[in-house]
N, CA, C and O of each residue as an XYZ file, in Angstrom:
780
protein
N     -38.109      0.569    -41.060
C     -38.004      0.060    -39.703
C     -38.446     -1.400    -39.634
O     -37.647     -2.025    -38.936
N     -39.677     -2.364    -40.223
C     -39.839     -3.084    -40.279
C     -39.144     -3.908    -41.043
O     -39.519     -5.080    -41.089
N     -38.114     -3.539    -41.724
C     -37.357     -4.463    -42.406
C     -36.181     -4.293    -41.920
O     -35.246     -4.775    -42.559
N     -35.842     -3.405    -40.391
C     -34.650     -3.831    -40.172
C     -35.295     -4.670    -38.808
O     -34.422     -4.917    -37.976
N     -36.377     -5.044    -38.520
C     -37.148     -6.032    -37.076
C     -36.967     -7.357    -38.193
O     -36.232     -8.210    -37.695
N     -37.230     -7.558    -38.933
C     -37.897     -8.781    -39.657
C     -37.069     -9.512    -39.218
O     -37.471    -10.312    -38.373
N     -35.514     -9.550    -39.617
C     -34.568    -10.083    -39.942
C     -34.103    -10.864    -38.570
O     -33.905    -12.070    -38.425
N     -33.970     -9.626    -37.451
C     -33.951    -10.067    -36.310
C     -34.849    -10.949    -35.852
O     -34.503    -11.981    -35.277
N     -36.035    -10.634    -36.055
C     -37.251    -11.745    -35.278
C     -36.992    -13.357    -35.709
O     -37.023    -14.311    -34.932
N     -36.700    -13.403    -37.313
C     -36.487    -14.644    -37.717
C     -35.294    -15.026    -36.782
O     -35.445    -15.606    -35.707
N     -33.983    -14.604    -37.352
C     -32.969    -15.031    -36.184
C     -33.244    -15.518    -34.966
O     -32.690    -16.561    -34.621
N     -34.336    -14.716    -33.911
C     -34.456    -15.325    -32.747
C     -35.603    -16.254    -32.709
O     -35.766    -16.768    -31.602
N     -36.502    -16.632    -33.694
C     -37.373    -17.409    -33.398
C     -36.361    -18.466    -34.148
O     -36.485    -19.365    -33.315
N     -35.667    -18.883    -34.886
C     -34.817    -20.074    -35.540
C     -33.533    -20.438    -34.242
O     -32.929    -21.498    -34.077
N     -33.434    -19.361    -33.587
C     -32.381    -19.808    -32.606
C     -32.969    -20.328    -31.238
O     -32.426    -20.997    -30.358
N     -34.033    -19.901    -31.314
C     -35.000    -20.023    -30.488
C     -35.191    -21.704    -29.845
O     -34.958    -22.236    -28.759
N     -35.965    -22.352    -31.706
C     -36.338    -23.260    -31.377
C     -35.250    -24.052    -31.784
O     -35.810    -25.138    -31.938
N     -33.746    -24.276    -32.136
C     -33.186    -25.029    -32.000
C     -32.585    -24.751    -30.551
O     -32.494    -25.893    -30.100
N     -32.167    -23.967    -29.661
C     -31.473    -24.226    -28.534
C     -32.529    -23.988    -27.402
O     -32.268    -23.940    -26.200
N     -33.476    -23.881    -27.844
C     -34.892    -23.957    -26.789
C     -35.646    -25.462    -26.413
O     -35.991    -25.950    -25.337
N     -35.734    -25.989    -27.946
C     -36.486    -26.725    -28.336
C     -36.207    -28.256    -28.730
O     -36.738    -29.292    -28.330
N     -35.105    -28.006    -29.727
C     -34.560    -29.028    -30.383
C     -33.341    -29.722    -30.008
O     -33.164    -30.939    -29.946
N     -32.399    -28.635    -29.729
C     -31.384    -28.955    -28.825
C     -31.777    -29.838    -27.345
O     -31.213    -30.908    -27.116
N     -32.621    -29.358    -26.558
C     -32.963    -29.907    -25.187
C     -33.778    -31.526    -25.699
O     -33.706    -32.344    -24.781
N     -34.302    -31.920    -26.616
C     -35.509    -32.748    -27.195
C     -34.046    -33.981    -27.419
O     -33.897    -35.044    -26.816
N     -33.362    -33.523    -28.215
C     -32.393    -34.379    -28.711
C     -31.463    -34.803    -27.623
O     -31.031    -35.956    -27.616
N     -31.102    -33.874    -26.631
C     -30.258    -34.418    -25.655
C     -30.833    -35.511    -24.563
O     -30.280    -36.439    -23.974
N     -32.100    -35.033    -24.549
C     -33.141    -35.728    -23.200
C     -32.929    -37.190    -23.727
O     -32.395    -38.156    -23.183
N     -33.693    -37.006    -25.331
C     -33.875    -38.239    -26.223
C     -32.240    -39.679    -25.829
O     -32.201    -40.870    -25.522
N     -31.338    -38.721    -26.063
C     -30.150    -39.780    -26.334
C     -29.977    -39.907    -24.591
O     -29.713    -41.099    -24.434
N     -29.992    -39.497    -23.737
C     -29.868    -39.353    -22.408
C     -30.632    -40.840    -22.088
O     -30.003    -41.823    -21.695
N     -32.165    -40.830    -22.338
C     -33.031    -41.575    -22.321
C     -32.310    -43.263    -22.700
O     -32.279    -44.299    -22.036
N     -31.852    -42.949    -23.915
C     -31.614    -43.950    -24.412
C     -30.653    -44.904    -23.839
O     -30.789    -46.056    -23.428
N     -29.305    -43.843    -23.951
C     -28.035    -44.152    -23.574
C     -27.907    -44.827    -22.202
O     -27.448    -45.919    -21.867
N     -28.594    -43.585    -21.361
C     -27.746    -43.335    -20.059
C     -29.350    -43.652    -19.091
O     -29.590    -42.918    -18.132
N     -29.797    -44.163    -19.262
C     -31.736    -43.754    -18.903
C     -31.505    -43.266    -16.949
O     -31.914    -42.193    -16.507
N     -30.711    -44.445    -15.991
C     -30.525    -44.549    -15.041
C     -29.754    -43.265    -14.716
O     -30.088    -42.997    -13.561
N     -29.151    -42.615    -15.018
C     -28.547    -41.298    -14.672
C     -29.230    -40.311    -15.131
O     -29.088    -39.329    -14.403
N     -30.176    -40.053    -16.357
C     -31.203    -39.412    -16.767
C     -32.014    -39.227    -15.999
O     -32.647    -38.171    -16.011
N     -32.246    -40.214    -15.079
C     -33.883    -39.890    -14.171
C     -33.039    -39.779    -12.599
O     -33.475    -40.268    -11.557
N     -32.196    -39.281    -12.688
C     -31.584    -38.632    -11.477
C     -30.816    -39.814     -9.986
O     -30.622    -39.731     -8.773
N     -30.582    -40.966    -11.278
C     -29.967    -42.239    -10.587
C     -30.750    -42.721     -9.054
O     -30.267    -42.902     -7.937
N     -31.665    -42.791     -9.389
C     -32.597    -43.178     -8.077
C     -32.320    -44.337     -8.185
O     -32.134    -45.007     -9.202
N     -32.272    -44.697     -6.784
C     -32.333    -46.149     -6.286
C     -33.430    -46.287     -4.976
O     -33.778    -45.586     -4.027
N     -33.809    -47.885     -5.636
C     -35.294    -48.414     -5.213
C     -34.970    -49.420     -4.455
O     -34.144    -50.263     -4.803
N     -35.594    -49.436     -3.329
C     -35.661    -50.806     -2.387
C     -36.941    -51.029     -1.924
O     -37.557    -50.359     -1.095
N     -37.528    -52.659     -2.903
C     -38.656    -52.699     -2.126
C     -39.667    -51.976     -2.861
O     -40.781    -51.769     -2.381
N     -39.325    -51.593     -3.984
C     -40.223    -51.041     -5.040
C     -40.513    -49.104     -4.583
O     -41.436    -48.482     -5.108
N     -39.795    -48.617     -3.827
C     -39.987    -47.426     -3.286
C     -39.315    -46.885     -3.700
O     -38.492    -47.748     -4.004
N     -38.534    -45.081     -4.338
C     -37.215    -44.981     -3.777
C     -36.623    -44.581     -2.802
O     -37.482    -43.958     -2.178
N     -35.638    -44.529     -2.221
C     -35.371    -44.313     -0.820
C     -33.978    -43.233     -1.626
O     -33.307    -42.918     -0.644
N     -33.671    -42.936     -2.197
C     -32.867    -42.002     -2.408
C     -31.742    -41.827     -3.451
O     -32.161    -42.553     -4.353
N     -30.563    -41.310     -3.891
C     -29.864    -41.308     -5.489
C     -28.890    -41.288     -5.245
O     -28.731    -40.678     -4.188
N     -27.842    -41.713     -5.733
C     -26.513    -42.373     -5.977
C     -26.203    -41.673     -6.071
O     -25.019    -41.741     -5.740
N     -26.553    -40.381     -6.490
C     -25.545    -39.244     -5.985
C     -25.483    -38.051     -5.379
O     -24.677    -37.164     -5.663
N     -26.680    -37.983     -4.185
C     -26.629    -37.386     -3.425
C     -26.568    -38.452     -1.789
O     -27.145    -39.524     -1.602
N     -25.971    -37.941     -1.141
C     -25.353    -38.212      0.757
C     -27.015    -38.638      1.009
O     -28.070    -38.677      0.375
N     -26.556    -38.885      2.191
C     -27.945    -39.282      3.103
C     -27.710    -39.255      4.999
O     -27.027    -40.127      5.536
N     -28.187    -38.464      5.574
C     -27.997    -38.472      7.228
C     -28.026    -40.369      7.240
O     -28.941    -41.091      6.844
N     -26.655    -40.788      7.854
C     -27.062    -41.894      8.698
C     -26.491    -41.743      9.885
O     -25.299    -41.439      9.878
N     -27.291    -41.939     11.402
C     -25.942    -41.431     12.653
C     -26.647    -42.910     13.472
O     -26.041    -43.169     14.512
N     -27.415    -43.551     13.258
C     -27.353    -44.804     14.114
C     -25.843    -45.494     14.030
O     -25.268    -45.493     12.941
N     -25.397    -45.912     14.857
C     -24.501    -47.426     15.505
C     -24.265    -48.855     13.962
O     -23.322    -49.501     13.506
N     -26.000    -48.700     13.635
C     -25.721    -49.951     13.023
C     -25.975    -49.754     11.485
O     -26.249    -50.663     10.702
N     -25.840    -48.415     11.174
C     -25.136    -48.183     10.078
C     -23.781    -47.269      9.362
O     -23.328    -46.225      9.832
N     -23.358    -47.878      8.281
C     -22.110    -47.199      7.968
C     -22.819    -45.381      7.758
O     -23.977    -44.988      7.623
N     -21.394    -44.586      7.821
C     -22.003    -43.076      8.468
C     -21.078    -42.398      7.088
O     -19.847    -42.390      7.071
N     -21.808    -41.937      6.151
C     -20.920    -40.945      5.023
C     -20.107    -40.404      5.741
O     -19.477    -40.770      6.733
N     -20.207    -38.679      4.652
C     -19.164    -37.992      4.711
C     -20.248    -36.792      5.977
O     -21.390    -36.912      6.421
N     -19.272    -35.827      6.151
C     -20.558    -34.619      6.787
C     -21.036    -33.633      5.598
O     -20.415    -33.440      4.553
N     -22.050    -33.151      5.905
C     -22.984    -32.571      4.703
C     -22.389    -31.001      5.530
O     -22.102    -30.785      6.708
N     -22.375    -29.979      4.134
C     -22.146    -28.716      4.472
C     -23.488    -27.814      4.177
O     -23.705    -26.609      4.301
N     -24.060    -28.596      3.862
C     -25.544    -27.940      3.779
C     -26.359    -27.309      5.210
O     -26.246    -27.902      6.284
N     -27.001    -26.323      5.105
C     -27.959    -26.173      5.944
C     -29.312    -25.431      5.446
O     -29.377    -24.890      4.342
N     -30.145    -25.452      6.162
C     -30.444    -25.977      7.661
C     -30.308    -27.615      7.778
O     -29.802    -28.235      8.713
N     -30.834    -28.093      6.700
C     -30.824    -29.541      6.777
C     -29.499    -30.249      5.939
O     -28.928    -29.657      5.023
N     -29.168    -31.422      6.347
C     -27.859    -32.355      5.848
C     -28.347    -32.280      4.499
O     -29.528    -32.115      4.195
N     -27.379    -32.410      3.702
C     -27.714    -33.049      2.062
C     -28.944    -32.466      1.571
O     -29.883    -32.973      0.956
N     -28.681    -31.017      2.071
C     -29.937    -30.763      0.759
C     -29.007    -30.050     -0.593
O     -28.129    -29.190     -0.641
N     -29.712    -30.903     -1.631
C     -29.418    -30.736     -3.134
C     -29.155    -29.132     -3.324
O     -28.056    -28.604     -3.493
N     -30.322    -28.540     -3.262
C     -31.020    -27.136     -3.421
C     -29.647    -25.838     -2.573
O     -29.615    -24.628     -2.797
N     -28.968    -26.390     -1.907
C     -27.985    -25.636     -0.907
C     -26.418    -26.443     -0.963
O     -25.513    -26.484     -0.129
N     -26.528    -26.945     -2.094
C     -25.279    -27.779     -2.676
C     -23.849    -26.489     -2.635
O     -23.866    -25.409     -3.226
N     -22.654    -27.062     -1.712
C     -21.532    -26.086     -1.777
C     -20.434    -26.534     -0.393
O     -20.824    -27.112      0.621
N     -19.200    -26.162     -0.630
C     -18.203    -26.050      0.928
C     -18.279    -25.298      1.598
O     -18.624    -24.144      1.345
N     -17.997    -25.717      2.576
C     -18.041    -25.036      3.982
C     -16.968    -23.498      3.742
O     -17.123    -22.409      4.295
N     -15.737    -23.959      2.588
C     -15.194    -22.952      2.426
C     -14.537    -22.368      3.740
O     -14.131    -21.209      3.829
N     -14.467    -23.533      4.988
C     -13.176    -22.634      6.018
C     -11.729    -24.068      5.709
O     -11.469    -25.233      5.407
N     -11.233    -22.708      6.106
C      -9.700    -23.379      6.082
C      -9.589    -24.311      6.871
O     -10.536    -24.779      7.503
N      -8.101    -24.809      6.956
C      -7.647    -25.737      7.514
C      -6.689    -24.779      9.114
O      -5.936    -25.406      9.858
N      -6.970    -23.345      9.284
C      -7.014    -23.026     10.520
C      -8.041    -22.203     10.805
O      -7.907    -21.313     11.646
N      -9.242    -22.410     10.110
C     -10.640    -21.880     11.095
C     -10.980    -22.720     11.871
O     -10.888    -23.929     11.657
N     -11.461    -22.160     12.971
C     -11.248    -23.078     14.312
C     -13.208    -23.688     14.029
O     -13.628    -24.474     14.878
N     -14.064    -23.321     13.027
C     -15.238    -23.809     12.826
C     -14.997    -25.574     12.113
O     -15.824    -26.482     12.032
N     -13.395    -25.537     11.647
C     -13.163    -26.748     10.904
C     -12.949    -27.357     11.573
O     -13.374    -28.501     11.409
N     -12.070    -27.032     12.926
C     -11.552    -27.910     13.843
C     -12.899    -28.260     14.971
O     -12.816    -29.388     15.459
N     -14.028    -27.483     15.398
C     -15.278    -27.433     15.840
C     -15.542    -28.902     15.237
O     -15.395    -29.964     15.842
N     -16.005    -28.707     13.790
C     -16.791    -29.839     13.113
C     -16.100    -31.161     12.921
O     -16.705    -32.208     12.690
N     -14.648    -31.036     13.043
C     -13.880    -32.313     12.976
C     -13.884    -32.973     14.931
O     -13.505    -34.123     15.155
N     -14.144    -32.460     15.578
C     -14.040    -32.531     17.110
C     -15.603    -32.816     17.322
O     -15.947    -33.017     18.487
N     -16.152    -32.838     16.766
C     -17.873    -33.261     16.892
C     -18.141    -34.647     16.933
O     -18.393    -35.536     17.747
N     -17.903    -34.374     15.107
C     -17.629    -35.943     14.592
C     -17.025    -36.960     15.394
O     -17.661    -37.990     15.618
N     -15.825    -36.789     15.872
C     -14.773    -37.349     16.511
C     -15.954    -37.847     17.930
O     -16.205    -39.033     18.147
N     -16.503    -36.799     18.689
C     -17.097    -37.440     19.778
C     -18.537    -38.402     19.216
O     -19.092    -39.250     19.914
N     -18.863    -38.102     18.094
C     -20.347    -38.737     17.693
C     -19.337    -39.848     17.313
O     -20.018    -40.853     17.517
N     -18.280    -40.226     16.940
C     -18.149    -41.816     16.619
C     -17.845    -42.107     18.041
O     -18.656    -42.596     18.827
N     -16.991    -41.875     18.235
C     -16.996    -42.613     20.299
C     -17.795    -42.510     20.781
O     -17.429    -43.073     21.812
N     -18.704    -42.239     20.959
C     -20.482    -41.873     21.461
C     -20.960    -43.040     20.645
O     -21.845    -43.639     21.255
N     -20.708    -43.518     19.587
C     -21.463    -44.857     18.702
C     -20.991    -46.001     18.877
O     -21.410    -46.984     18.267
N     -19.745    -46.043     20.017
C     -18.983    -47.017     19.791
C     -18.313    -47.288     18.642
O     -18.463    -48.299     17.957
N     -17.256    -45.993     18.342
C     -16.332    -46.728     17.009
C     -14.911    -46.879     17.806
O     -14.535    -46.181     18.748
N     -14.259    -47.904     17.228
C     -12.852    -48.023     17.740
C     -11.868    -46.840     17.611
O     -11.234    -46.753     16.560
N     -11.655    -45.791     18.720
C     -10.814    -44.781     18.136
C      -9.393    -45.183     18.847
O      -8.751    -44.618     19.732
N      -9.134    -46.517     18.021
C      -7.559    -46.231     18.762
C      -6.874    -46.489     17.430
O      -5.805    -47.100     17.441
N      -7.498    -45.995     16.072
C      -6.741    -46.145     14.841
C      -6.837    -44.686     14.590
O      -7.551    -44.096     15.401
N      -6.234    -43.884     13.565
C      -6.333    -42.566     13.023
C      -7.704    -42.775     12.129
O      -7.683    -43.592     11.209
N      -8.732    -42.121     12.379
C      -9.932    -41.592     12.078
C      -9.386    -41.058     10.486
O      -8.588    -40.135     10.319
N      -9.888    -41.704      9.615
C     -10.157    -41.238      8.263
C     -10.560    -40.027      7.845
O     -11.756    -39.740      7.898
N      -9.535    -39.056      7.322
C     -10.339    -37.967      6.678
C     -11.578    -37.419      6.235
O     -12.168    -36.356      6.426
N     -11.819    -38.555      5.527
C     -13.746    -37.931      4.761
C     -14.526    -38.665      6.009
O     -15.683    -38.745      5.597
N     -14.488    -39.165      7.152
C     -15.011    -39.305      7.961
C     -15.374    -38.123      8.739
O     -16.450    -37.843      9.267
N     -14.173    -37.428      8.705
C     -14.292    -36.025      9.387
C     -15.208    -35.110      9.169
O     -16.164    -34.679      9.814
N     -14.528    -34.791      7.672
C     -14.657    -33.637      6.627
C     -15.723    -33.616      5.775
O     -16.273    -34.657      5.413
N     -16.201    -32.107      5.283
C     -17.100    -32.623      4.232
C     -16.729    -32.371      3.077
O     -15.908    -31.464      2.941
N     -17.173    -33.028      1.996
C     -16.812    -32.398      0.578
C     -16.863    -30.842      0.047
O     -17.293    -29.833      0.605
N     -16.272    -31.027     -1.221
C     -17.344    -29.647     -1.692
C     -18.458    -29.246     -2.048
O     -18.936    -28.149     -2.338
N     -18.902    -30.511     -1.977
C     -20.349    -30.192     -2.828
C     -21.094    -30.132     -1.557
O     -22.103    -29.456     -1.356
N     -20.300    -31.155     -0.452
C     -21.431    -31.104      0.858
C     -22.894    -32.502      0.598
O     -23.866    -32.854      1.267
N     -22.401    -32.840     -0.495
C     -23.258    -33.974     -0.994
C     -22.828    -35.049     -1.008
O     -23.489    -36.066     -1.219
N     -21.839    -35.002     -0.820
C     -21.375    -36.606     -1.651
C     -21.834    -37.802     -0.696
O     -21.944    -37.878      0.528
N     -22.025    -38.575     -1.585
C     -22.744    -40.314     -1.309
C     -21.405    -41.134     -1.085
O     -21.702    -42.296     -0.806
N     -20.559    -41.010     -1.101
C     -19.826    -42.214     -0.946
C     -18.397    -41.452      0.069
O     -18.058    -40.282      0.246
N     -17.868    -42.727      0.545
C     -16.538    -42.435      1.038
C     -15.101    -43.639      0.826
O     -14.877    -44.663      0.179
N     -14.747    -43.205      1.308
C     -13.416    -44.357      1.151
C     -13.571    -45.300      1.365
O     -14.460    -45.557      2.177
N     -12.710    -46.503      0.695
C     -12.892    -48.035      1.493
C     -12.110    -47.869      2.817
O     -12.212    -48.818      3.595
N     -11.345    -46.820      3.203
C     -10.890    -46.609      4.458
C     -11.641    -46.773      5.625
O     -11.671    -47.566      6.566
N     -12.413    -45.473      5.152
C     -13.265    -45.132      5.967
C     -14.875    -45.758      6.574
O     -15.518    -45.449      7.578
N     -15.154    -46.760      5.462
C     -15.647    -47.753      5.530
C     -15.287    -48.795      6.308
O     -16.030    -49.009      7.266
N     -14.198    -49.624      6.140
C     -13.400    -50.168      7.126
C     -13.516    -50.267      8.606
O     -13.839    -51.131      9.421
N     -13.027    -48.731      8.625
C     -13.091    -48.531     10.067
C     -14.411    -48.340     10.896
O     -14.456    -47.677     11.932
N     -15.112    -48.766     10.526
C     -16.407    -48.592     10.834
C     -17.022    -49.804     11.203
O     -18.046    -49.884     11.881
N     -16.078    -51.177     10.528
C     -16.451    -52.427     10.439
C     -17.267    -52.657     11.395
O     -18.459    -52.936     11.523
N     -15.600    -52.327     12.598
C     -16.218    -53.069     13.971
C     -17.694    -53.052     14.855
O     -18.416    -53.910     15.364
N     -17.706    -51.350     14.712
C     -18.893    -50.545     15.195
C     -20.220    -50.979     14.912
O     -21.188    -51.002     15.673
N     -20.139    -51.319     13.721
C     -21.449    -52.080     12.968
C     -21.804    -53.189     12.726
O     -22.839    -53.569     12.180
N     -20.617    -53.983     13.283
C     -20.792    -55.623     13.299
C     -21.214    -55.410     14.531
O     -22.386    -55.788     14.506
N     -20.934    -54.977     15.754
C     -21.149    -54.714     17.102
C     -22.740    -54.796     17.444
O     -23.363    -55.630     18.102
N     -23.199    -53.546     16.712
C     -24.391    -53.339     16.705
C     -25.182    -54.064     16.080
O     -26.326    -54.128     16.530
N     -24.920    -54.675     15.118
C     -25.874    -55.609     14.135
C     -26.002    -56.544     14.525
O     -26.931    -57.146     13.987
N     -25.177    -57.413     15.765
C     -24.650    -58.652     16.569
C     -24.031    -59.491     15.008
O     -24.144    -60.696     14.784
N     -23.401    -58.492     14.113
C     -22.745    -59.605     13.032
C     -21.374    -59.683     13.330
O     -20.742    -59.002     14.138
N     -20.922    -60.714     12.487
C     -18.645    -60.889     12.539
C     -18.771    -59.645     11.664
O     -19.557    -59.184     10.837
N     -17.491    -59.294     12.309
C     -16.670    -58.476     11.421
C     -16.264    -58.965      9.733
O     -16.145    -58.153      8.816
N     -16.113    -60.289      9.608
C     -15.534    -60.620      8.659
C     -16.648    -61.066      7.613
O     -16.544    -61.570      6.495
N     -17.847    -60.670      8.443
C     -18.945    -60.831      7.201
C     -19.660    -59.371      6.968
O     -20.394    -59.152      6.005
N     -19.317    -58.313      8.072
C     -19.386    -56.956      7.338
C     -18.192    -56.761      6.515
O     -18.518    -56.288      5.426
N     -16.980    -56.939      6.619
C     -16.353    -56.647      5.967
C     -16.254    -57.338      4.196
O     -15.656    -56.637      3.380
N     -16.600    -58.110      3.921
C     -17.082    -58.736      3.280
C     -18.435    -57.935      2.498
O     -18.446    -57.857      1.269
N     -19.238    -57.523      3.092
C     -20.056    -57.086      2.575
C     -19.711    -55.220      1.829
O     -20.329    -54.564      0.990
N     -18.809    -55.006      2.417
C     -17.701    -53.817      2.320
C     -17.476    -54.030      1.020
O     -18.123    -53.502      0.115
N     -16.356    -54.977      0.847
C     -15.958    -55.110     -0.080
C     -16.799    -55.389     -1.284
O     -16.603    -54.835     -2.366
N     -18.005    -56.509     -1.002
C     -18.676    -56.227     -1.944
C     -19.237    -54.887     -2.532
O     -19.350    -54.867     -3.758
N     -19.537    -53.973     -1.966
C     -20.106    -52.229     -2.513
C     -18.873    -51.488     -2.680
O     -19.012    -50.269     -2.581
N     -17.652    -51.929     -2.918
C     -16.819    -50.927     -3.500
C     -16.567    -51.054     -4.918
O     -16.245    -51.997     -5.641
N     -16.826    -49.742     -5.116
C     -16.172    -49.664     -6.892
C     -14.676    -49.816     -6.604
O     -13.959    -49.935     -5.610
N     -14.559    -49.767     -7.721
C     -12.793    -49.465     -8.335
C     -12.725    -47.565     -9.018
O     -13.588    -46.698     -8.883
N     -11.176    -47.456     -9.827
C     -11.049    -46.193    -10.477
C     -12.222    -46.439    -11.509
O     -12.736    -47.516    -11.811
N     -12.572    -44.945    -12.058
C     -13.575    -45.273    -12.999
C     -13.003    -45.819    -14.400
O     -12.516    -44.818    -14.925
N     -12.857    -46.698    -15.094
C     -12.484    -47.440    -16.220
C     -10.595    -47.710    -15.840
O      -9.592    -47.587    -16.542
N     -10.752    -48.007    -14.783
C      -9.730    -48.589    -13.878
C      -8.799    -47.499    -14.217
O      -7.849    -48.012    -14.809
N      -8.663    -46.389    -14.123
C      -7.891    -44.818    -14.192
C      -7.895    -44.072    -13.490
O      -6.969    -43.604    -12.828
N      -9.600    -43.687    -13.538
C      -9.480    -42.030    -12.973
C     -10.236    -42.487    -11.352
O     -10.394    -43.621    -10.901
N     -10.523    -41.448    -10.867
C     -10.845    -41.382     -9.603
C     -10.139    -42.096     -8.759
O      -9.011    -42.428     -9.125
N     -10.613    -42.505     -7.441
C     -10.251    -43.298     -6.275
C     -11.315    -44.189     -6.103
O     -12.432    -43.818     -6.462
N     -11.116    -45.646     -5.464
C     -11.755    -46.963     -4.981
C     -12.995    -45.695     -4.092
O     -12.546    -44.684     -3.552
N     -14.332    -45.978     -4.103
C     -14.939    -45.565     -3.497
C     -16.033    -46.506     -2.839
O     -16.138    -47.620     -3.352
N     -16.766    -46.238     -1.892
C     -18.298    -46.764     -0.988
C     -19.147    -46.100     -1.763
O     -18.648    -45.046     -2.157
N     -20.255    -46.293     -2.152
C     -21.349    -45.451     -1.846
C     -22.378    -45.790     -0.278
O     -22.963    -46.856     -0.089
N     -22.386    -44.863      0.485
C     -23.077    -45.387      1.784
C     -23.822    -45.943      1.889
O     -23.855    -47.054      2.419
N     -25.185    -44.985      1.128
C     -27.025    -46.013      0.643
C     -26.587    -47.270      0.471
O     -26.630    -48.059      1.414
N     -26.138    -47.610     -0.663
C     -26.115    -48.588     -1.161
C     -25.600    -49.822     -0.323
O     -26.319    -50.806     -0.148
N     -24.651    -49.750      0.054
C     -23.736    -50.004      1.743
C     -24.781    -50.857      2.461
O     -25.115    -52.041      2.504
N     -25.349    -48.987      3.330
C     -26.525    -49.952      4.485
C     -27.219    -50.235      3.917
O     -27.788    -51.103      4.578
N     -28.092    -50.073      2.291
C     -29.027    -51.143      1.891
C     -28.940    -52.671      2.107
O     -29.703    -53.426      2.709
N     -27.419    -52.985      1.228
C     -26.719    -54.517      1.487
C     -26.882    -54.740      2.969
O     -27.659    -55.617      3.347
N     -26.361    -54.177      3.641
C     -26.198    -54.790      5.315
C     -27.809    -55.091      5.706
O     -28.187    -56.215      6.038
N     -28.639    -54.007      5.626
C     -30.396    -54.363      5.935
C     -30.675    -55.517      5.292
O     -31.333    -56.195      6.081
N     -30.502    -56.180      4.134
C     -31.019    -57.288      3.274
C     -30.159    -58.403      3.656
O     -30.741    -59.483      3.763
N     -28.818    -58.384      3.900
C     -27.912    -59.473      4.403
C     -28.603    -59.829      6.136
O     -28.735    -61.012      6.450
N     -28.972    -58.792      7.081
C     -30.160    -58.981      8.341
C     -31.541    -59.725      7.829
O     -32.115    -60.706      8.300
N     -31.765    -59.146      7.034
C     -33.571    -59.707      6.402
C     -32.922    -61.546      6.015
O     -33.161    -62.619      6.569
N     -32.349    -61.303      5.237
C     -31.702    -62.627      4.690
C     -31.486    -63.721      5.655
O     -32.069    -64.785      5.449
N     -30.776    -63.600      6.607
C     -29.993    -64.040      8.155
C     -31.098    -64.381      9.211
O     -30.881    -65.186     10.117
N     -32.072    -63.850      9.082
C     -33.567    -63.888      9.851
C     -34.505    -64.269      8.917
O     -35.700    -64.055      9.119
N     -34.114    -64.798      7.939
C     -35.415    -65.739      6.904
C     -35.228    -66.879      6.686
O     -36.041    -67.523      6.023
């Protein structure tokens, strides 16, 4: 009996510590190295603090900042921990609820609704997380937030353009915003403008 345990025990203590141990040590290691800023969960710092990660959403519903996507999370917006879609169709009337919300919270902020309202303005992702939205949807937001900021349009927009990526290695994905990052620029272009 003990020589049919032995055999096994070795097996799991050798498998053990390479996919327990060695495996996780080596990946962290090159992670560290490689990638360090996405390793430590892509936090971004303003001001020596962090205020939040490049790739998770963030509630913004003031006037005088640009406004993501909607979070499908609850109880609270963008929580990580409750990451997922809303999962109703495009005739559950809870979709048309949450797109008819939105719709009054931007006219309630003063956004110009005499253009067609951008999709991911509406809608939320799947993850219910996401940090960024369209340069569309960005856009249309210009006015609302030059309004409120007492800035031109043509120097938010400008500042727009500066925080958009491109495809990723000019291919895959779509031109995207990230929001944070967004109203960070616009707060420091105010700080800047008043110094």
């Amino acid at each position: 009996m003990n020589s049919f345990f032995r055999p096994l025990l070795v097996v799991f203590a050798v498998l053990t510590a390479i996919t327990g141990l060695a495996y996780p040590a080596v990946v962290t290691a090159i992670g560290q190295a490689v990638f360090p800023f996405q390793a430590n969960g892509s936090i971004i710092e303003h001001d020596g603090k962090a205020v939040g990660s490049a790739l998770i959403g963030q509630q913004f519903d003031a006037p005088k900042y640009f406004w993501g996507r909607l979070s499908a999370t609850s109880p609270q917006p963008y929580n990580a921990s409750n990451s997922g879609g809303s999962n109703t169709g495009p005739t559950n009337p809870a979709l048309a609820d949450e797109v008819k919300g939105r719709i009054e919270a931007l006219k309630a902020a003063g956004t110009d609704m005499s253009k067609p309202v951008p999709v991911d303005l509406v809608t939320s992702s799947g993850s219910g997380l996401d940090p960024e939205i369209s340069p569309a949807a960005a856009v249309y937001q210009v006015e609302r937030v030059a309004k409120a900021r007492n800035m031109s349009a043509a120097d938010v927009e400008a500042i727009v353009a500066s925080n958009t990526s491109g495809r990723q290695f000019g291919l895959f994905g779509e031109p995207r915003v990230n929001v944070l990052k967004l109203n960070l620029a616009l707060d420091a272009a105010a700080h800047g403008s008043h110094g």
